[in-house]
C-alpha positions as a Markdown table, in Angstrom:
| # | Residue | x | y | z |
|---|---|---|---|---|
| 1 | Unk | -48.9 | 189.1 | 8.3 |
| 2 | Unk | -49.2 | 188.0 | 11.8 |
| 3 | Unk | -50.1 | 184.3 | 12.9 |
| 4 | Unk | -53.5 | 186.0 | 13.8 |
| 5 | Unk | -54.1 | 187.6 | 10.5 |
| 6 | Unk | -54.0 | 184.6 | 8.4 |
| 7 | Unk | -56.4 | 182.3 | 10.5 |
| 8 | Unk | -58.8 | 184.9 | 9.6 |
| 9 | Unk | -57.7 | 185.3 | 5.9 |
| 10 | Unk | -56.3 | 182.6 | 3.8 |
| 11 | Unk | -54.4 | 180.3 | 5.0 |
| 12 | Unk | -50.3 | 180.1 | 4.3 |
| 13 | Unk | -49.5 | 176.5 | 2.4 |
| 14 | Unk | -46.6 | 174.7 | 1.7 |
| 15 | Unk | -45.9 | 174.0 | -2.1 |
| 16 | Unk | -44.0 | 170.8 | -2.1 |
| 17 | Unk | -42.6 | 171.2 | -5.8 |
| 18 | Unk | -41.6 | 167.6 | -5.9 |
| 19 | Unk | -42.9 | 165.8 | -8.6 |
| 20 | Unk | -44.2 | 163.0 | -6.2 |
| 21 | Unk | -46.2 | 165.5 | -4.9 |
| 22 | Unk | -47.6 | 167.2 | -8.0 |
| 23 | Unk | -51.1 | 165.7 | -7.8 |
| 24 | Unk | -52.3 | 167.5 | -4.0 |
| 25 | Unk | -51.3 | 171.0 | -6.3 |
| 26 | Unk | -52.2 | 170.8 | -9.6 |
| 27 | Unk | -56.3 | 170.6 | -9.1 |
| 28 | Unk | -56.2 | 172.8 | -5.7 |
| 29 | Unk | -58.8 | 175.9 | -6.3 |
| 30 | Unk | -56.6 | 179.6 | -6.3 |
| 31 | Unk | -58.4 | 180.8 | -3.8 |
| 32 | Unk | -58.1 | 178.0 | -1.1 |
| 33 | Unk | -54.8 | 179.0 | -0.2 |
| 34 | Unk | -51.5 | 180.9 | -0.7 |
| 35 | Unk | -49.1 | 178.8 | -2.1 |
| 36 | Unk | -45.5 | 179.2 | -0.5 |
| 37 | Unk | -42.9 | 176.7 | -2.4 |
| 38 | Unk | -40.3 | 175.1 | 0.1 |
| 39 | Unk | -38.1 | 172.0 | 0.2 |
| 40 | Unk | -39.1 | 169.9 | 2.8 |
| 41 | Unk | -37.0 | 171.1 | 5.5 |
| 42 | Unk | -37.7 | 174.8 | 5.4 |
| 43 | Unk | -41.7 | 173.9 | 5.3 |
| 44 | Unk | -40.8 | 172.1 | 8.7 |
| 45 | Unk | -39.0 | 175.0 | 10.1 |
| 46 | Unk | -41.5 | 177.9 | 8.7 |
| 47 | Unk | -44.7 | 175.8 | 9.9 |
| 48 | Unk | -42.7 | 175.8 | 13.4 |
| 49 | Unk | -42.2 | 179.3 | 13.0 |
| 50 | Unk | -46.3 | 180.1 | 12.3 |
| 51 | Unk | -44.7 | 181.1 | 8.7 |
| 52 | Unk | -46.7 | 179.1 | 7.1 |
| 53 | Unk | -49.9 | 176.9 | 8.6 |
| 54 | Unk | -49.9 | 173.8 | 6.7 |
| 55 | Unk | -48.3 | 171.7 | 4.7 |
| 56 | Unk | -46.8 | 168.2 | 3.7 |
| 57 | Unk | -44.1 | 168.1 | 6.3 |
| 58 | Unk | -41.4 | 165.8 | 6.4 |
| 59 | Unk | -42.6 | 162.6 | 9.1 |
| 60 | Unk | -39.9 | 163.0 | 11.0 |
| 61 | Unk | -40.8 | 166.4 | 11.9 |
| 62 | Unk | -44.2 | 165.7 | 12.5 |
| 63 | Unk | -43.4 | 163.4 | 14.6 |
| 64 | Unk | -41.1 | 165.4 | 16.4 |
| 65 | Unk | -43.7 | 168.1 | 16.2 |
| 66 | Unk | -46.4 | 166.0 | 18.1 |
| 67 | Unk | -49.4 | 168.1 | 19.4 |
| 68 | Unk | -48.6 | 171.3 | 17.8 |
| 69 | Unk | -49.8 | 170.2 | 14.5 |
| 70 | Unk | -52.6 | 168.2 | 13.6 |
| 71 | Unk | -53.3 | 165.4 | 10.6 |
| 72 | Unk | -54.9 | 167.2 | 7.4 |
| 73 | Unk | -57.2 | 164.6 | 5.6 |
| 74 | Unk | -55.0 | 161.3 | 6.6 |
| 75 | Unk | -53.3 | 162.0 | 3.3 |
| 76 | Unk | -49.2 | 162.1 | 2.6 |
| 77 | Unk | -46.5 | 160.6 | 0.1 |
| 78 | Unk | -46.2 | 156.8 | 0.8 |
| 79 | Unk | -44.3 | 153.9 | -0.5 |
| 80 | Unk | -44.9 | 150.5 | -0.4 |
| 81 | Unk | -41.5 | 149.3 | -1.5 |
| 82 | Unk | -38.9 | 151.7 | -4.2 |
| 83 | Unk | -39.4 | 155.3 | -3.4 |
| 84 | Unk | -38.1 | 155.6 | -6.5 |
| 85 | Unk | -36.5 | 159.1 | -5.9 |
| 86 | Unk | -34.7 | 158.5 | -2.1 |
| 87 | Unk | -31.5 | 157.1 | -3.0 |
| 88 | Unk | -28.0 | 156.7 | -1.2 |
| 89 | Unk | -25.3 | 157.2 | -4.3 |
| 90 | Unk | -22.2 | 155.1 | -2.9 |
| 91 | Unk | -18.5 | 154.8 | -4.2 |
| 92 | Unk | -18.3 | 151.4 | -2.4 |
| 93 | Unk | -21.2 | 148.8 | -1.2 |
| 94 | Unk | -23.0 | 149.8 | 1.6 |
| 95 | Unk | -21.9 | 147.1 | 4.3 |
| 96 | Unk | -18.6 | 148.7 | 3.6 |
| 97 | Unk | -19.6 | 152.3 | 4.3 |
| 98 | Unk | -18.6 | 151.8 | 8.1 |
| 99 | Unk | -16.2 | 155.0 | 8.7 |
| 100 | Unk | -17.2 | 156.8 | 6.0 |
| 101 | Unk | -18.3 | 160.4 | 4.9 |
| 102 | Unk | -21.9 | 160.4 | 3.8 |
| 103 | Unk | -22.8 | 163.5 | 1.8 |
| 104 | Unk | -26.3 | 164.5 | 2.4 |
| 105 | Unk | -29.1 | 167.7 | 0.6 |
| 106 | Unk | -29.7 | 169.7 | 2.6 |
| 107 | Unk | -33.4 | 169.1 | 2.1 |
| 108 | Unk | -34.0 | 166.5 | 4.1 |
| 109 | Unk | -35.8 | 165.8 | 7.4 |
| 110 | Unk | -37.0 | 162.2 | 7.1 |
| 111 | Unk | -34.9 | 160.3 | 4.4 |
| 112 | Unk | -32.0 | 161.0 | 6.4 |
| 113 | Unk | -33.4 | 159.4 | 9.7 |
| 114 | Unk | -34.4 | 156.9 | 7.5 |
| 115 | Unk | -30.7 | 156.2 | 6.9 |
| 116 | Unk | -29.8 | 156.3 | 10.2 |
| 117 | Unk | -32.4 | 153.5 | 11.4 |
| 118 | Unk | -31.6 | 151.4 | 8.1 |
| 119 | Unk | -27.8 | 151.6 | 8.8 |
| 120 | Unk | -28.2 | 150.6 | 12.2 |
| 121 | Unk | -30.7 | 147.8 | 11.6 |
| 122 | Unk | -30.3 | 146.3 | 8.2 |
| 123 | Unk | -26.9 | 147.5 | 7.1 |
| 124 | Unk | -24.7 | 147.7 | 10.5 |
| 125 | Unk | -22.9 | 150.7 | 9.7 |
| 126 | Unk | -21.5 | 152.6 | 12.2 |
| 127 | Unk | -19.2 | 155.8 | 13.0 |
| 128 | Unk | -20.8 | 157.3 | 9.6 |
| 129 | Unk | -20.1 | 160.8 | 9.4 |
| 130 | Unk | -22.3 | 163.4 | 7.6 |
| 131 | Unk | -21.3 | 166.1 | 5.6 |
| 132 | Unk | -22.5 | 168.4 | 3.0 |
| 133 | Unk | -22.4 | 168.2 | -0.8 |
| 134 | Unk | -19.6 | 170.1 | -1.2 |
| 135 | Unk | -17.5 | 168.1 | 0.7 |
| 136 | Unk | -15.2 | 164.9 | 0.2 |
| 137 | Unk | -17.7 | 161.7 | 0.5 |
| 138 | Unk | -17.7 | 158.3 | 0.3 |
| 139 | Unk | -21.9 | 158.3 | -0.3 |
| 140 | Unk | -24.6 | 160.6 | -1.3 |
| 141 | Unk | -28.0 | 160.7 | -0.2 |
| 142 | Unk | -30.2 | 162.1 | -2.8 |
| 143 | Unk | -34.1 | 163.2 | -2.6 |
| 144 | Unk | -36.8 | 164.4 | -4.6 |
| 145 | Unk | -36.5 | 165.5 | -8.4 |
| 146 | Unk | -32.6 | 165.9 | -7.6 |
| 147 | Unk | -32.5 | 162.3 | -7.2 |
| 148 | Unk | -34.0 | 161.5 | -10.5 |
| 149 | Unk | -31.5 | 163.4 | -12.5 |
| 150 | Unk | -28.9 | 162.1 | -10.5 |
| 151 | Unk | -29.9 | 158.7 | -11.3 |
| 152 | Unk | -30.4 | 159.4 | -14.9 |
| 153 | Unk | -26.6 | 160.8 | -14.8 |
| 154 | Unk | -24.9 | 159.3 | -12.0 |
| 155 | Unk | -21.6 | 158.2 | -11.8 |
| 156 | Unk | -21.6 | 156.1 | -8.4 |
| 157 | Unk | -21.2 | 152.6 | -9.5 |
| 158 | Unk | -23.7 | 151.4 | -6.4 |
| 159 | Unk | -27.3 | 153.1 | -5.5 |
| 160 | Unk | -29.9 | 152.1 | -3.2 |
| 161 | Unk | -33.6 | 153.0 | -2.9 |
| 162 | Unk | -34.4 | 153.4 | 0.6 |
| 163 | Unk | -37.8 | 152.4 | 0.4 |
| 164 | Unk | -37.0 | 149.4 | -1.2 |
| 165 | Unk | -34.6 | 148.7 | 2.0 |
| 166 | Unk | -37.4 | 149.4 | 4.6 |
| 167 | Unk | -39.3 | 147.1 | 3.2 |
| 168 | Unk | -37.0 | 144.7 | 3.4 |
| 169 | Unk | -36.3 | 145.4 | 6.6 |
| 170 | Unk | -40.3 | 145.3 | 8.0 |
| 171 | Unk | -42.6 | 144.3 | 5.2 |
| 172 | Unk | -44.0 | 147.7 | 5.7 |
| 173 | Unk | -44.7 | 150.5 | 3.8 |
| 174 | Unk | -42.7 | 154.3 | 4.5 |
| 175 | Unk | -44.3 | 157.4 | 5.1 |
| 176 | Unk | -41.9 | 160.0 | 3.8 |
| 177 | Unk | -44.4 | 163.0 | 4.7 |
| 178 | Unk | -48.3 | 163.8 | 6.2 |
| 179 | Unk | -50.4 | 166.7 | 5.5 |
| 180 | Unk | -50.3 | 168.7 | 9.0 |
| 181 | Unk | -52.0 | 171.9 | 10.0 |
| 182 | Unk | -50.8 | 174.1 | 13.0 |
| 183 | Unk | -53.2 | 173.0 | 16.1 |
| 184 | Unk | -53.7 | 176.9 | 17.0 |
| 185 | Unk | -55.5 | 177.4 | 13.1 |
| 186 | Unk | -59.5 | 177.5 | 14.0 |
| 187 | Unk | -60.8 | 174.2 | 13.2 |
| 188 | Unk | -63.6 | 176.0 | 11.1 |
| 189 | Unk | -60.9 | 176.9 | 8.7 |
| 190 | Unk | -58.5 | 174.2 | 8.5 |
| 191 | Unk | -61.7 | 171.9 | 7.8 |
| 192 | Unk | -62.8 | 173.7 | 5.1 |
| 193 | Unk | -59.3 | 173.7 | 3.7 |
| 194 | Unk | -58.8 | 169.9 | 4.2 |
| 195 | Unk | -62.1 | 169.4 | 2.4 |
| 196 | Unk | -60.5 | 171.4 | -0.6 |
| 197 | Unk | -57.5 | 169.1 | -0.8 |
| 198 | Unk | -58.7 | 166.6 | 0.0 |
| 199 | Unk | -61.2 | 166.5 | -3.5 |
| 200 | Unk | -58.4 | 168.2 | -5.1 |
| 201 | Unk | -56.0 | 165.2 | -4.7 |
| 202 | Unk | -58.2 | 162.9 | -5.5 |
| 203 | Unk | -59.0 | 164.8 | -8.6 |
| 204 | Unk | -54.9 | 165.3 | -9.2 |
| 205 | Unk | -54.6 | 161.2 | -8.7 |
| 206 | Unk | -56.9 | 160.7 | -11.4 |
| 207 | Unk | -55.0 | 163.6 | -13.9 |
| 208 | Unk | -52.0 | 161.3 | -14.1 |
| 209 | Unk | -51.8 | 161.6 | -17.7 |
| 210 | Unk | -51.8 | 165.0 | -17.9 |
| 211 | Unk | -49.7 | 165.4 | -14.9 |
| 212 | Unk | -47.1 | 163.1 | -16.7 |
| 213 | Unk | -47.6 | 165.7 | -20.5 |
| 214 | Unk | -46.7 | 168.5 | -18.2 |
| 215 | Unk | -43.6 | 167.2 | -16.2 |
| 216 | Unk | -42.2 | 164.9 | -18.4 |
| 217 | Unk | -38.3 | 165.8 | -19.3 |
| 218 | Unk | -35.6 | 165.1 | -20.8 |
| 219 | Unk | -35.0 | 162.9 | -17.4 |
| 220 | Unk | -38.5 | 161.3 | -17.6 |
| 221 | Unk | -40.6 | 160.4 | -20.5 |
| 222 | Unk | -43.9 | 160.6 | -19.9 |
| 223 | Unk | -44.3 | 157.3 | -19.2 |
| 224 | Unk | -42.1 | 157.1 | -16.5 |
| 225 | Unk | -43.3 | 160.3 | -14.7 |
| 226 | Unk | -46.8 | 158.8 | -15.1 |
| 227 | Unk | -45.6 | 155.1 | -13.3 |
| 228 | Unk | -43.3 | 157.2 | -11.0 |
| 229 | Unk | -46.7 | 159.5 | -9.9 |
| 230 | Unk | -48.7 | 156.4 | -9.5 |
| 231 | Unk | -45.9 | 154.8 | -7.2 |
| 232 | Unk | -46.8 | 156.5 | -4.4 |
| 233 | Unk | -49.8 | 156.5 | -1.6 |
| 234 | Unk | -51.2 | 159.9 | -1.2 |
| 235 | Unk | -54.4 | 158.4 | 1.3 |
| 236 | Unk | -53.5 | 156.8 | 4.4 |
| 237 | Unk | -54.8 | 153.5 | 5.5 |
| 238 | Unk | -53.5 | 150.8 | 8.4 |
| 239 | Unk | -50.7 | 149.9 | 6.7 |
| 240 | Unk | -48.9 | 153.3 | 5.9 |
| 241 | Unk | -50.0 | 154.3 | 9.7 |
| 242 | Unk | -48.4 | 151.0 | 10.7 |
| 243 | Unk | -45.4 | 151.6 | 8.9 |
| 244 | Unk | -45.2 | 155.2 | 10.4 |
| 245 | Unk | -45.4 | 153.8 | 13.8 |
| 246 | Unk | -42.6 | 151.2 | 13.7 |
| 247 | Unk | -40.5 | 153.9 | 11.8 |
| 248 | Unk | -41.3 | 156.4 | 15.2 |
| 249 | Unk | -40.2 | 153.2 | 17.4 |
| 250 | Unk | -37.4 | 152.5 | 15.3 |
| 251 | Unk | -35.8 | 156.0 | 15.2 |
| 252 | Unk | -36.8 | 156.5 | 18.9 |
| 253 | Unk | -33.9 | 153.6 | 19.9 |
| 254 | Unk | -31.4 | 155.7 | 18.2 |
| 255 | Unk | -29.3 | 158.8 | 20.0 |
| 256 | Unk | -31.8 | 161.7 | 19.9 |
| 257 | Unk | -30.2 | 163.1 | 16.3 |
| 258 | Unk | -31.2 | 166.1 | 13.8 |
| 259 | Unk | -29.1 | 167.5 | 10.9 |
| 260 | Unk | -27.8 | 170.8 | 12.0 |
| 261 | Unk | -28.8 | 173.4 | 9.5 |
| 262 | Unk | -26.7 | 174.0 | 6.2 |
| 263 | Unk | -24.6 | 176.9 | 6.0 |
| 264 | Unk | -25.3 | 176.7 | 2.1 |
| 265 | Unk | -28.4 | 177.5 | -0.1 |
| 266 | Unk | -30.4 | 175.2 | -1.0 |
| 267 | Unk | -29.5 | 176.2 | -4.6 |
| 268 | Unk | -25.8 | 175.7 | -4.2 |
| 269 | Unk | -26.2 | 172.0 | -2.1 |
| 270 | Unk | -28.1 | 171.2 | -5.3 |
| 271 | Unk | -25.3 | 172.2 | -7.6 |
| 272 | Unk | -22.7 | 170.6 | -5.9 |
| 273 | Unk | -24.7 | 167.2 | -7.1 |
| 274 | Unk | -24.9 | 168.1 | -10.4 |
| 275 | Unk | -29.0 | 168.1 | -10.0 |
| 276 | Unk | -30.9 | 171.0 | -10.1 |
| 277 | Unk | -36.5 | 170.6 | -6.8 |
């Protein structure tokens, strides 16, 4: 289907399977969209690509992205304070990583940039090299429902929540992701759309129990998934945007830096951490 086509039929969506993104999904009507599950840094890559038109991309793409996509309904995946699921796994403390390999999933975008700004501001480490699971490491960073398990299982004696740390380090809260649209997808229908999710995830914030009956594992109870769920922001106000901003400032005073694309599957990075998005 060409970029043309879909503007005209239904749009192409990015299904964030990530548990701290259940609630935009689970209430969405069938027909409001086609549902194409990614990690987060495929969806970055295939909205680039006009693959898919919308989605919950990564911030640091989006930011990278600038005018070529647009905000969908000032909504996202916030934290003010513990992400809960964005963790660096580390062998050693993590004043002492100076030097060190960091392994890193090849799903991220932003929780990796996120590193980069906290090591260099709150953390001074420096000549840090990154490398994949597989690999020899000193650290692991962790995302997503990979990062539960691997928390529930791990065998690093020291882990820290990154969101947790950026607070710290500004008083602000993190945007991990924003709902974007493609600035070439007719207003007309990315409106309508946006007004679909929009109810939808406030209707999926207010499922939380059933949400949590669903998803709840032999990881998380039910709940946990429930307090996990209602962890996060999903509606944008002036503190998440400020918090985006400074994060933009921030990572703009670093060397202009993006993780070169894994050679593995996604499926195989995942095993090498013993998790399995």
């Amino acid at each position: 289907m060409t970029t043309k086509q879909s503007h005209h039929n239904v749009l192409k969506v990015g299904h964030m399977t990530y548990l701290n993104s259940e609630v935009f999904y689970r209430k969405l009507p069938p027909d409001s969209c086609e549902l194409i599950a990614m990690p987060p840094r495929a969806m970055a890559a295939a909205v680039e690509r006009s693959d898919l038109q919308a989605g919950p991309l990564p911030i640091a793409e989006v930011l990278r992205m600038g005018d070529n996509v647009r905000s969908l309904g000032n909504m996202g995946v916030a934290c003010d304070g513990p992400a809960l699921s964005v963790f660096l796994f580390s062998n050693i403390p993590v004043e002492q990583l100076s030097g060190s390999s960091i392994a890193v999933t090849s799903h991220t975008a932003t929780s990796i940039q996120l590193l980069r700004v906290l090591f260099a501001d709150l953390w001074d480490v420096t000549e840090h090299r990154f490398v994949e699971m597989a690999n020899e490491q000193d650290a692991a960073l962790v995302i997503g429902d990979p990062a539960l398990e691997q928390l529930a299982t791990t065998e690093y004696p020291h882990h820290y929540d990154l969101g947790s740390a950026w607070k710290t380090l500004t008083g602000l809260p993190f945007v991990f992701a924003e709902w974007v649209v493609r600035s070439d997808v007719p207003v007309e229908v990315s409106e309508r759309f946006e007004r679909q999710l929009v109810q939808a995830t406030r209707d999926g914030v207010n499922s939380v129990e059933e949400i949590s009956r669903i998803r709840k594992s032999a990881v998380m109870s039910e709940y946990e998934v429930s307090n996990y769920v209602q962890n996060f922001t999903y509606f944008f106000g002036p503190d998440e945007r400020a918090g985006q901003e400074e994060f933009r400032l921030r990572l703009n005073k670093l060397p202009n830096w993006r993780p070169p694309a894994s050679a593995q599957t996604d499926t195989s990075v995942e095993k090498a951490v013993s998790t399995s998005n």
